[in-house]
DSSP file (Angstrom, degrees, kcal/mol; ACC not computed):
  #  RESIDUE AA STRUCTURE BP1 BP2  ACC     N-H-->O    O-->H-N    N-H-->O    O-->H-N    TCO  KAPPA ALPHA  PHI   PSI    X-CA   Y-CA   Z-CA
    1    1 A X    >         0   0    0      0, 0.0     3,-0.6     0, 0.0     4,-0.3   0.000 360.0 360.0 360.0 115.3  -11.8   -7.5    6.6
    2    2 A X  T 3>  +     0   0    0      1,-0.2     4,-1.2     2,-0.2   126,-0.2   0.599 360.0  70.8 -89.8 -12.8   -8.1   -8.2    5.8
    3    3 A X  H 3> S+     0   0    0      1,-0.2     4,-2.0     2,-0.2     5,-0.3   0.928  85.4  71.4 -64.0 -34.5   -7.2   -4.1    5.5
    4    4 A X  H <> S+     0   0    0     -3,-0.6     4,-0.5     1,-0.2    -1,-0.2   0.903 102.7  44.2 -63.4  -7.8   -7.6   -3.8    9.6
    5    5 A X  H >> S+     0   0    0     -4,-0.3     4,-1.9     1,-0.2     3,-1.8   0.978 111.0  51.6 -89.2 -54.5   -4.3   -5.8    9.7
    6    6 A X  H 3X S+     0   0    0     -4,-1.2     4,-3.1     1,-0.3    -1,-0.2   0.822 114.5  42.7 -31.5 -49.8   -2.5   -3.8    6.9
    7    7 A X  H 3X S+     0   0    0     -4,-2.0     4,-0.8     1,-0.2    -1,-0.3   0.375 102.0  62.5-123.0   9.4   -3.1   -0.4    8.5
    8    8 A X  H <X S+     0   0    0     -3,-1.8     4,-1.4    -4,-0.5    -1,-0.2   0.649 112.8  37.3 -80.1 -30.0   -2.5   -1.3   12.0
    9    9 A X  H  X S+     0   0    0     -4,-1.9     4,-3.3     2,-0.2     5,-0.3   0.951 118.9  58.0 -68.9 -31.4    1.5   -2.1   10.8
   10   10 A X  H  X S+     0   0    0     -4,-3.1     4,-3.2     1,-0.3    -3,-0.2   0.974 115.5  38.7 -59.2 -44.1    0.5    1.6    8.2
   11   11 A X  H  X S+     0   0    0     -4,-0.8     4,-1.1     2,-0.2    -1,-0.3   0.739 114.4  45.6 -87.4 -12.8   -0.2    3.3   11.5
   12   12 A X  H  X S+     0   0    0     -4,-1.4     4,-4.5     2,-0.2    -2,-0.2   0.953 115.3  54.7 -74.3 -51.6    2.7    1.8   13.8
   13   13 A X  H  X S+     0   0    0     -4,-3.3     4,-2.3     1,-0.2     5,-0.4   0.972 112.5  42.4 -50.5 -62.3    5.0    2.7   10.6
   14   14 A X  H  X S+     0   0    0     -4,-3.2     4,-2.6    -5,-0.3    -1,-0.2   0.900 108.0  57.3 -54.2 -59.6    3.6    6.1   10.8
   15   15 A X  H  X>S+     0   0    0     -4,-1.1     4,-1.3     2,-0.2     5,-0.8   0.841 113.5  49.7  32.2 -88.1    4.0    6.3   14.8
   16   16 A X  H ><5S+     0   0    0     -4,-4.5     3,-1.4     1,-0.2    -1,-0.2   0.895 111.4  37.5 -45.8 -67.5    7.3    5.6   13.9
   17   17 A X  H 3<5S+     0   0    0     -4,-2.3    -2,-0.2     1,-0.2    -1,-0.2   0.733 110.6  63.9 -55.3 -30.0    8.2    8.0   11.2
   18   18 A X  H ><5S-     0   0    0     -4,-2.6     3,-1.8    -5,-0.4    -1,-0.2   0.760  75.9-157.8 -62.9 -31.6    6.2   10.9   13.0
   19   19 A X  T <<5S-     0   0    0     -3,-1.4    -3,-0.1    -4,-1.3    -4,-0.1   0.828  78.2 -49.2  50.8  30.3    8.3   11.1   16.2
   20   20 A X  T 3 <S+     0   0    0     -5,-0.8     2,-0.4     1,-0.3    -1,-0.3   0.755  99.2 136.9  85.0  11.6    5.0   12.8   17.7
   21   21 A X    <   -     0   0    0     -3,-1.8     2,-0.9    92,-0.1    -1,-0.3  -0.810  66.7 -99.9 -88.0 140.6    4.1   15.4   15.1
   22   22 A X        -     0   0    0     -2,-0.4    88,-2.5    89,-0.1     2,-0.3  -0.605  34.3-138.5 -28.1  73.7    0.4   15.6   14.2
   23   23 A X  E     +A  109   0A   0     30,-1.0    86,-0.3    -2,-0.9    33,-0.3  -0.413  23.2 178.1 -31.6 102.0   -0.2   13.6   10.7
   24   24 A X  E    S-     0   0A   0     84,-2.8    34,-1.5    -2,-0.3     2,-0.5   0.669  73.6  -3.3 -73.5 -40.9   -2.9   15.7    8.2
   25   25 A X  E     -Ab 108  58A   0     83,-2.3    83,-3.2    32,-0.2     2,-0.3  -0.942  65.2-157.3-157.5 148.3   -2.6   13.4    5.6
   26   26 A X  E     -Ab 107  59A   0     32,-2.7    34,-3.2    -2,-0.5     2,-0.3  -0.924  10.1-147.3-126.7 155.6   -0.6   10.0    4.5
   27   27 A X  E     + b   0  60A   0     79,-2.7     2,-0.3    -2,-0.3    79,-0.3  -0.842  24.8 170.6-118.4 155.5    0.2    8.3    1.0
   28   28 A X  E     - b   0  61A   0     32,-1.0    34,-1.0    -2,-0.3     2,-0.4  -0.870  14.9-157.6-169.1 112.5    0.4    4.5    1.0
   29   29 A X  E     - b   0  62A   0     -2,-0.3    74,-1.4    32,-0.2     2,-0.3  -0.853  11.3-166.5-100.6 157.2    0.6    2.2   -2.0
   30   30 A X  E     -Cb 102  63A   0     32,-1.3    34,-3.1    -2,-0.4     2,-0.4  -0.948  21.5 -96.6-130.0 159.0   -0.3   -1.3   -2.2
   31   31 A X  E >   - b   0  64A   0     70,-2.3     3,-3.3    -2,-0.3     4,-0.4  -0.636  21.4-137.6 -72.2 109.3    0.0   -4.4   -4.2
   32   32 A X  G >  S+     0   0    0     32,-2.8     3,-0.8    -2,-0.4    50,-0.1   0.711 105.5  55.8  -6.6 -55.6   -2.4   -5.3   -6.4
   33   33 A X  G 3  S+     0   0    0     66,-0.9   101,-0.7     1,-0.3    -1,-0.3   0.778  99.4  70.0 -72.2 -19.6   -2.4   -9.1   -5.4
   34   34 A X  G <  S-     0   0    0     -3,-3.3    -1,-0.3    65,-0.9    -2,-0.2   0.875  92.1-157.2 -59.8 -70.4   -3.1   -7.6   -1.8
   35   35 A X    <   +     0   0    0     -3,-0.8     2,-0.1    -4,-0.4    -3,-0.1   0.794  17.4 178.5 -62.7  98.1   -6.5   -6.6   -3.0
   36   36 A X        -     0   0    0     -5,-0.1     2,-0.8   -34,-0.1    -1,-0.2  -0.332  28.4-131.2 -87.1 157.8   -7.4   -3.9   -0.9
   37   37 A X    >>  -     0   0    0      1,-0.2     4,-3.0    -2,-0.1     3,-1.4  -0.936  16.2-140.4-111.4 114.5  -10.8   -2.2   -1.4
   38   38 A X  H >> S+     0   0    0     -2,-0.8     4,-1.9     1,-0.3     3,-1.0   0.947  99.7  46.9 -68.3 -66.6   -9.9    1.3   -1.3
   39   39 A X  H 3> S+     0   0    0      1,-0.2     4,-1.5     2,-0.2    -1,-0.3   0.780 117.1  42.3 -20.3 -42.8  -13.5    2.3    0.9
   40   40 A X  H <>>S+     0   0    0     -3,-1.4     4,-3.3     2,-0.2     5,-0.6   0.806 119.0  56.8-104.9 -32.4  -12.9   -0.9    3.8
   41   41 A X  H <X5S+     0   0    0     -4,-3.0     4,-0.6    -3,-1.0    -2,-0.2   0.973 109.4  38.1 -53.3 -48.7   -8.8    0.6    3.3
   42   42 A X  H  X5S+     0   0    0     -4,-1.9     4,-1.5    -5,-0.3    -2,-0.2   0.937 120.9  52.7 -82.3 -59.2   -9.4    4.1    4.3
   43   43 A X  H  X5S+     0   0    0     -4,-1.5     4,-0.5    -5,-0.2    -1,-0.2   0.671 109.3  45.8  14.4 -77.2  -12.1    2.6    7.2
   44   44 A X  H  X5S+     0   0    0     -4,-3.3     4,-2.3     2,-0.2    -1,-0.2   0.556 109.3  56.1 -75.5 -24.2  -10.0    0.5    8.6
   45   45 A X  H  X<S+     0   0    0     -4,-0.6     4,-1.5    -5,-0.6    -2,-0.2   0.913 110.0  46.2 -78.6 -26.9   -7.1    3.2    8.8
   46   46 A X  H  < S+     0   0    0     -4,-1.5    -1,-0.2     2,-0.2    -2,-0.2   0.809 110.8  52.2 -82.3 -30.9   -9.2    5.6   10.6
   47   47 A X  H >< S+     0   0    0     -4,-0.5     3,-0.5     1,-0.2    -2,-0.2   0.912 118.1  45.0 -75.2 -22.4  -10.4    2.6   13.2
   48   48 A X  H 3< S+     0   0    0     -4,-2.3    -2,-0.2     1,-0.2    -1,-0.2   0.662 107.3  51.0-116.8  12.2   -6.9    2.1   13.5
   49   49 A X  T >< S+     0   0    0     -4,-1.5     3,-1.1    -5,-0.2     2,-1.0   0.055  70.9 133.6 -75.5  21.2   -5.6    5.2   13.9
   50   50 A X  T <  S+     0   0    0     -3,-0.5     3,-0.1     1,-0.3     6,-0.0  -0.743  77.1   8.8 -79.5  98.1   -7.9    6.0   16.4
   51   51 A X  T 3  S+     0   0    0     -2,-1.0    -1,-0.3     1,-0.3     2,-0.2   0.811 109.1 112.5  69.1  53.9   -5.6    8.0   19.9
   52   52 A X  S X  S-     0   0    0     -3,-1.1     3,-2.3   -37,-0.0    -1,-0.3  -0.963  91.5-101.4-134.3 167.4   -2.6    8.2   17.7
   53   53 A X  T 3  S+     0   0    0      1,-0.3   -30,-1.0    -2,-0.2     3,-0.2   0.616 125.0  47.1 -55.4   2.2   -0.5   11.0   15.9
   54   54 A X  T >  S+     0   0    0    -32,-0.1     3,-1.2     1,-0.1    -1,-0.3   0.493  75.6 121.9-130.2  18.6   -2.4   10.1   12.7
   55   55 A X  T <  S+     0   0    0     -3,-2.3    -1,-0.1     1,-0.3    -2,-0.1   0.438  84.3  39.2 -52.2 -11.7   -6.6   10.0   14.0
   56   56 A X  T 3  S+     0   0    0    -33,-0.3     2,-0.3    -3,-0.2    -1,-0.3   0.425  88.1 130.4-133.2  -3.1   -7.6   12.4   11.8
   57   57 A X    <   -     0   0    0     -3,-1.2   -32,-0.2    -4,-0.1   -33,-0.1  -0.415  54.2-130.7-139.8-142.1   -5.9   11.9    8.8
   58   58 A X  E     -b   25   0A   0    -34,-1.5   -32,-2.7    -2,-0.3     2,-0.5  -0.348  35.1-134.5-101.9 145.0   -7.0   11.8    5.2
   59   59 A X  E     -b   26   0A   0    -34,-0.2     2,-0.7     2,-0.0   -32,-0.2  -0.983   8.5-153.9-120.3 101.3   -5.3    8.3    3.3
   60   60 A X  E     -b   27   0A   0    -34,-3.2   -32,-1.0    -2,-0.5     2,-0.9  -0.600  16.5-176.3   6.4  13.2   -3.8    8.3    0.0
   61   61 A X  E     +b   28   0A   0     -2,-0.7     2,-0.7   -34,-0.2   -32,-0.2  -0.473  13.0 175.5-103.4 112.1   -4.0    5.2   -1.3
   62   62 A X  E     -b   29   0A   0    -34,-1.0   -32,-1.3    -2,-0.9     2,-0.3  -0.729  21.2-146.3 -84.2  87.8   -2.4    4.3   -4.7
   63   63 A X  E     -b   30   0A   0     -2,-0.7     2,-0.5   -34,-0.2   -32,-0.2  -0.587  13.5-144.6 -78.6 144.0   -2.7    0.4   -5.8
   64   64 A X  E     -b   31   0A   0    -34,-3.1   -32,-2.8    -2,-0.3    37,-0.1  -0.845  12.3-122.2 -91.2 117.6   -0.1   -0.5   -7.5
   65   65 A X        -     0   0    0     -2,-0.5    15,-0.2   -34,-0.2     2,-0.2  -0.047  28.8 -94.9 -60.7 171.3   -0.4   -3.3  -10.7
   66   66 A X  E     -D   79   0B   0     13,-0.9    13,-0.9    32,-0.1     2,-0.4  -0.430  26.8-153.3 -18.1 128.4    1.3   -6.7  -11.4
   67   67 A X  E     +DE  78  97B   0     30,-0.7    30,-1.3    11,-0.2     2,-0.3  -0.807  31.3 166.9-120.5 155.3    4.1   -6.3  -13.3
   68   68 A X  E     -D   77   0B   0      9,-1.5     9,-3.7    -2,-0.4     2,-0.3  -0.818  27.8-148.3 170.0 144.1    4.3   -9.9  -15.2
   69   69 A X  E     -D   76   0B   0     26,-0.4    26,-1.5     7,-0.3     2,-0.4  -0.908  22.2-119.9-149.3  92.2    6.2  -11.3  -18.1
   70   70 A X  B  >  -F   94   0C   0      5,-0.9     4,-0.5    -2,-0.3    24,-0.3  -0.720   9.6-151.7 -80.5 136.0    4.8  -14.4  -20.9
   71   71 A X  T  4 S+     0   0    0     22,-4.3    -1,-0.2    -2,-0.4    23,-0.1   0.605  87.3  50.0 -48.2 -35.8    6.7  -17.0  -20.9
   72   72 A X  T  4 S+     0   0    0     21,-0.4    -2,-0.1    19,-0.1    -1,-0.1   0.966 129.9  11.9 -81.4 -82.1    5.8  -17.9  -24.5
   73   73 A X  T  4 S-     0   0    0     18,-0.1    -2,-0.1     2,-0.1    -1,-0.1   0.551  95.9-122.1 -89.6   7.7    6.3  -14.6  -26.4
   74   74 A X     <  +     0   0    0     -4,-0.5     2,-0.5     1,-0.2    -3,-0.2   0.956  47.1 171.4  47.7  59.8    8.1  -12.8  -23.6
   75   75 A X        -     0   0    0     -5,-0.0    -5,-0.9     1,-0.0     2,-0.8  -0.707  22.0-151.3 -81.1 108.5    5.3   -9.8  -23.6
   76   76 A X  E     +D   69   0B   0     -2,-0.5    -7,-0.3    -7,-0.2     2,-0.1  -0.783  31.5 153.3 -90.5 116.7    6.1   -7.5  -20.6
   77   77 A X  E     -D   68   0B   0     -9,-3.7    -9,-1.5    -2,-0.8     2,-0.3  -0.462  42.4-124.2-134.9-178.8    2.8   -5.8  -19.2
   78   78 A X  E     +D   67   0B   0    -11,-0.2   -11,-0.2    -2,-0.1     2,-0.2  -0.907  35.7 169.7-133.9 159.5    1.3   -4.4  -16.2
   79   79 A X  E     -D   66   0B   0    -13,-0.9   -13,-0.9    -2,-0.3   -47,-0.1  -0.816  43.0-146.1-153.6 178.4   -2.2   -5.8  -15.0
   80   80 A X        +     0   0    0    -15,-0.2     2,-0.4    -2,-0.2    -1,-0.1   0.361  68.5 112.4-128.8 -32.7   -4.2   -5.5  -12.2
   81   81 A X        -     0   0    0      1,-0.1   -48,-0.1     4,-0.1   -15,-0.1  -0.403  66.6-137.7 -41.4 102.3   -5.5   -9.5  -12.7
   82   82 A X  S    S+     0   0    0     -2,-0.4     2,-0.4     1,-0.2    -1,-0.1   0.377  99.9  14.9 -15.8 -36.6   -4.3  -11.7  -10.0
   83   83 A X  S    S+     0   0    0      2,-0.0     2,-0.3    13,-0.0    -1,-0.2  -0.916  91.5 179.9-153.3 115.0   -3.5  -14.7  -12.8
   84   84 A X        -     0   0    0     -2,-0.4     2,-0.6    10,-0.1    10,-0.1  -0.747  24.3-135.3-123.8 174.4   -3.6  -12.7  -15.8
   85   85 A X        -     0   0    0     -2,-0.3     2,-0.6     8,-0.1     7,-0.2  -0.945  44.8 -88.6-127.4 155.4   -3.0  -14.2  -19.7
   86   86 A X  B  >> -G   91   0D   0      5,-1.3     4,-7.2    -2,-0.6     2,-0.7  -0.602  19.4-138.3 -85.3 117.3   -0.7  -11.9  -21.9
   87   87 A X  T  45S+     0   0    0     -2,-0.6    -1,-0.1     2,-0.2    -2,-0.0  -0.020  96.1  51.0 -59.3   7.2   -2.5   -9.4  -23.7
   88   88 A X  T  45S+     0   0    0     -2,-0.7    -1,-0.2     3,-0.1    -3,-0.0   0.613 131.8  11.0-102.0 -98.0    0.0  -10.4  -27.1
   89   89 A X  T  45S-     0   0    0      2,-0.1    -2,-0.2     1,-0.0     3,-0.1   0.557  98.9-130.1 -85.5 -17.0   -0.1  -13.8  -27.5
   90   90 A X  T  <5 +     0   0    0     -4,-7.2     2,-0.7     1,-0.3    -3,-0.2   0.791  60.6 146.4  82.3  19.9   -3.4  -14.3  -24.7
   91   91 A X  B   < -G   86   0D   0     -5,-0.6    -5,-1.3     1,-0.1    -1,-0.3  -0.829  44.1-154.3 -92.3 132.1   -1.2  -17.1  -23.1
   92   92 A X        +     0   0    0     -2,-0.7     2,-1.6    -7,-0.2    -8,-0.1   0.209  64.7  95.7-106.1  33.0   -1.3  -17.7  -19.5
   93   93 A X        +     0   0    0     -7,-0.1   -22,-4.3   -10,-0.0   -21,-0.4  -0.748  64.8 160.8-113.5  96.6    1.9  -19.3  -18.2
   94   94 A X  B     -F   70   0C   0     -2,-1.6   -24,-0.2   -24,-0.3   -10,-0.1  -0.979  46.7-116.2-123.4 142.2    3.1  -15.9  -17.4
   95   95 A X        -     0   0    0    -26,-1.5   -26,-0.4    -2,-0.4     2,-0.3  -0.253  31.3-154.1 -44.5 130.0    5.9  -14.6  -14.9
   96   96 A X        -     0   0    0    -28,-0.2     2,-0.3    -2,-0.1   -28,-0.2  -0.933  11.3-175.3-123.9 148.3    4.5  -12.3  -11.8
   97   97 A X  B     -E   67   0B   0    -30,-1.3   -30,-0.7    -2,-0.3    -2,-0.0  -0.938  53.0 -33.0-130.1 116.9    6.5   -9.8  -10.2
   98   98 A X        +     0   0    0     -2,-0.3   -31,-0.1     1,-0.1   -32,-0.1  -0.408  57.4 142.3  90.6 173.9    5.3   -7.9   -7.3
   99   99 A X  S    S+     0   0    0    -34,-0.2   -66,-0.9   -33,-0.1   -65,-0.9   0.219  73.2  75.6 126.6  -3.2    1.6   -7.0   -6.8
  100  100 A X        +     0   0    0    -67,-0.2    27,-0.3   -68,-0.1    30,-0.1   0.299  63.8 132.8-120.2  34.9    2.3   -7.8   -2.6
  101  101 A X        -     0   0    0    -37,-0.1   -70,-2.3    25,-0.1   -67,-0.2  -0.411  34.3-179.0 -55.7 133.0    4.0   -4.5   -2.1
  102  102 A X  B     +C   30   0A   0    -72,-0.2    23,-6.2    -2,-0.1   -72,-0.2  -0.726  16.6 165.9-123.5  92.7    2.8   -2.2    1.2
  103  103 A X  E     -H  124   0E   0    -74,-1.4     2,-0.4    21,-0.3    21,-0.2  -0.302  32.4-150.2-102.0 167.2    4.9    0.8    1.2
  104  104 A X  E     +H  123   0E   0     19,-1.8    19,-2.1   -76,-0.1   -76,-0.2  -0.891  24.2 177.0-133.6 109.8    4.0    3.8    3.3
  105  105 A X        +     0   0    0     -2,-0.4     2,-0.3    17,-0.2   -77,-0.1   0.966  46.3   7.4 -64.9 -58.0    5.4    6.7    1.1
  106  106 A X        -     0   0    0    -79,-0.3   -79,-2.7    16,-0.1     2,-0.5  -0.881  47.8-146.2-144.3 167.0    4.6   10.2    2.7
  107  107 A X  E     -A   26   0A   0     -2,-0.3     2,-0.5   -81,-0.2   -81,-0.3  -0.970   7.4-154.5-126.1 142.7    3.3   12.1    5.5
  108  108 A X  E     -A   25   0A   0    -83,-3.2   -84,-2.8    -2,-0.5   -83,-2.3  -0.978  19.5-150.4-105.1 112.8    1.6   15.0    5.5
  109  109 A X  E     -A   23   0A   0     -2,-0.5   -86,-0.2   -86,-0.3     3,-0.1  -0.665  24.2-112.9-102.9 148.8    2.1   17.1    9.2
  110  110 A X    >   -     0   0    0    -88,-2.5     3,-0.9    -2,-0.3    -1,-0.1  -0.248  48.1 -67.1 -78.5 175.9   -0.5   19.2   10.3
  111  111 A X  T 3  S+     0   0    0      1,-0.4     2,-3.6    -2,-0.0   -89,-0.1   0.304 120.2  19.5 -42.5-175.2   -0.2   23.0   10.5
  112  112 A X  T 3  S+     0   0    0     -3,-0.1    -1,-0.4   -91,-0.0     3,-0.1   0.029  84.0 130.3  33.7 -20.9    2.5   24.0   13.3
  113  113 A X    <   -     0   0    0     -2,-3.6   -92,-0.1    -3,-0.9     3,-0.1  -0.073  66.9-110.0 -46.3 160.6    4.3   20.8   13.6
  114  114 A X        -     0   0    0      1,-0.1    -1,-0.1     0, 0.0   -93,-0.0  -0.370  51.7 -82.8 -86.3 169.1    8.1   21.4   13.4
  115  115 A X        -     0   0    0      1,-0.1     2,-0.2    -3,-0.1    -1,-0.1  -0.233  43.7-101.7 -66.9 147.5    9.5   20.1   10.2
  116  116 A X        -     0   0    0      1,-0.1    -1,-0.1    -3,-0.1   -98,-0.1  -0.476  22.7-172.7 -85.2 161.2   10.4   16.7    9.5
  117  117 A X  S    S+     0   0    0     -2,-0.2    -1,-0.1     1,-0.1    -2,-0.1   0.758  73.4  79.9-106.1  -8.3   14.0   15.6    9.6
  118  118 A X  S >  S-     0   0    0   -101,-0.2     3,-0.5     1,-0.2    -1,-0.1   0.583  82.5-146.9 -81.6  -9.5   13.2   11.9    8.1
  119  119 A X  T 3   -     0   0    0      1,-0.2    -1,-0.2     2,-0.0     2,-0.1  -0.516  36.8 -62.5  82.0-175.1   12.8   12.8    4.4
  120  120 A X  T 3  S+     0   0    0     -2,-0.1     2,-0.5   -14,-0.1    -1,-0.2  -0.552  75.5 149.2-131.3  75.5   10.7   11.3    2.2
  121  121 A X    <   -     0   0    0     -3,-0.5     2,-0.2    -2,-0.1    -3,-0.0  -0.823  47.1-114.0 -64.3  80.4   12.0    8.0    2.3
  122  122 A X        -     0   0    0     -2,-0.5   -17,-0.2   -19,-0.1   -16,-0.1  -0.121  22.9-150.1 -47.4 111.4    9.4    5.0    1.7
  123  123 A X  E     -H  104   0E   0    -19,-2.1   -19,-1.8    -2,-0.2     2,-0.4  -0.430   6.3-142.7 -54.6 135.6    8.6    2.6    4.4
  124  124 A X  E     -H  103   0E   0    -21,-0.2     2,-0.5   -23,-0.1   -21,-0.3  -0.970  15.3-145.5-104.7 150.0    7.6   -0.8    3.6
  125  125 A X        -     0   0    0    -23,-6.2  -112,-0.1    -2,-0.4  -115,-0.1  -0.470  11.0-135.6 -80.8  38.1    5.1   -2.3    5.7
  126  126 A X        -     0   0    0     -2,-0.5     2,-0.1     1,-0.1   -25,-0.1   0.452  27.9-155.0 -55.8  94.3    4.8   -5.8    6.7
  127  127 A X    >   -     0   0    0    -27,-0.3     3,-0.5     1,-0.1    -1,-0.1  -0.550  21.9-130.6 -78.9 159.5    0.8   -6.9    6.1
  128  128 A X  T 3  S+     0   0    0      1,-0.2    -1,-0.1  -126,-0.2    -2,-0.1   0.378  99.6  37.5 -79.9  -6.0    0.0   -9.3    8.1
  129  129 A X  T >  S+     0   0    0   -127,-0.1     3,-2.5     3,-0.1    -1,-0.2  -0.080  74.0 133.0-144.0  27.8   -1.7  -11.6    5.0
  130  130 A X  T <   +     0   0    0     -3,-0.5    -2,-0.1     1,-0.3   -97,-0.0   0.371  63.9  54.8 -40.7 -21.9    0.6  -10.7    2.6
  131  131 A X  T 3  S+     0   0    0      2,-0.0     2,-0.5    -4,-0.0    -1,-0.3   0.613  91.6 100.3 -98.5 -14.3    1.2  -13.9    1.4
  132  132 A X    <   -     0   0    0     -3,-2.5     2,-0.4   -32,-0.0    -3,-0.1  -0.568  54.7-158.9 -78.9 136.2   -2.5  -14.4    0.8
  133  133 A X              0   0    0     -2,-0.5   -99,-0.1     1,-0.1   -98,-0.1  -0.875 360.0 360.0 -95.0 137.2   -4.4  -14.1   -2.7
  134  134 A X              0   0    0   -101,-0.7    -1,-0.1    -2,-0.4  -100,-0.1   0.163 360.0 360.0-135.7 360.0   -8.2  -13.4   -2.1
């Protein structure tokens, strides 16, 4: 299961950004080409949030499409298909942009924690298989 690696760097990221307040809830997007299973994501975030500021809470998680480009008629789309053919002209020497993106957006702090000072600044994440397509 290729999420547990992805959401131990989501929970060190958080770690970070938390300074010790109590997490209620986190937003996290990912890259398509990443192709996380939102159930095995959420799963794996809880096993690896497990005696950290964030053990209890509820995941966000937003995938993000392909952004991608035909080469032939120059049709500019979004997709969620890993090698996708352009939805114009149906040709598939097409352009990819993106799609291995692991952001951590926002935090959600539980009741009584003191305010954050960090903003809501996005993190990106470094997965650990980022480079792979599955």
């Amino acid at each position: 299961m290729h999420e547990m690696g992805m959401c131990q760097s989501v929970v060190a990221a958080v770690e970070h950004r938390a300074h010790g307040r109590e997490v209620a809830a986190v937003g996290v997007r990912a890259g398509t080409l990443l192709r996380v299973v939102d159930e095995a994501f959420v799963a794996s975030f809880h096993m690896a949030a497990t005696g950290t500021v964030a053990e209890e809470a509820e995941v966000d998680l937003e995938v993000v499409p392909l952004q991608a480009t035909c080469r032939s008629c120059g049709e500019a789309f979004e997709t969620d298909d890993p090698w996708p053919a352009c939805p114009s002209c149906e040709a598939v020497e097409v352009d990819r942009d993106g799609g291995h993106e692991l952001t951590l957006v926002w935090l959600r702090y539980r009741e009584g924690a003191p305010a954050p000072d960090d903003g809501p600044t996005p993190v990106p994440v470094e997965a650990d298989d980022h480079d792979h397509e599955h």
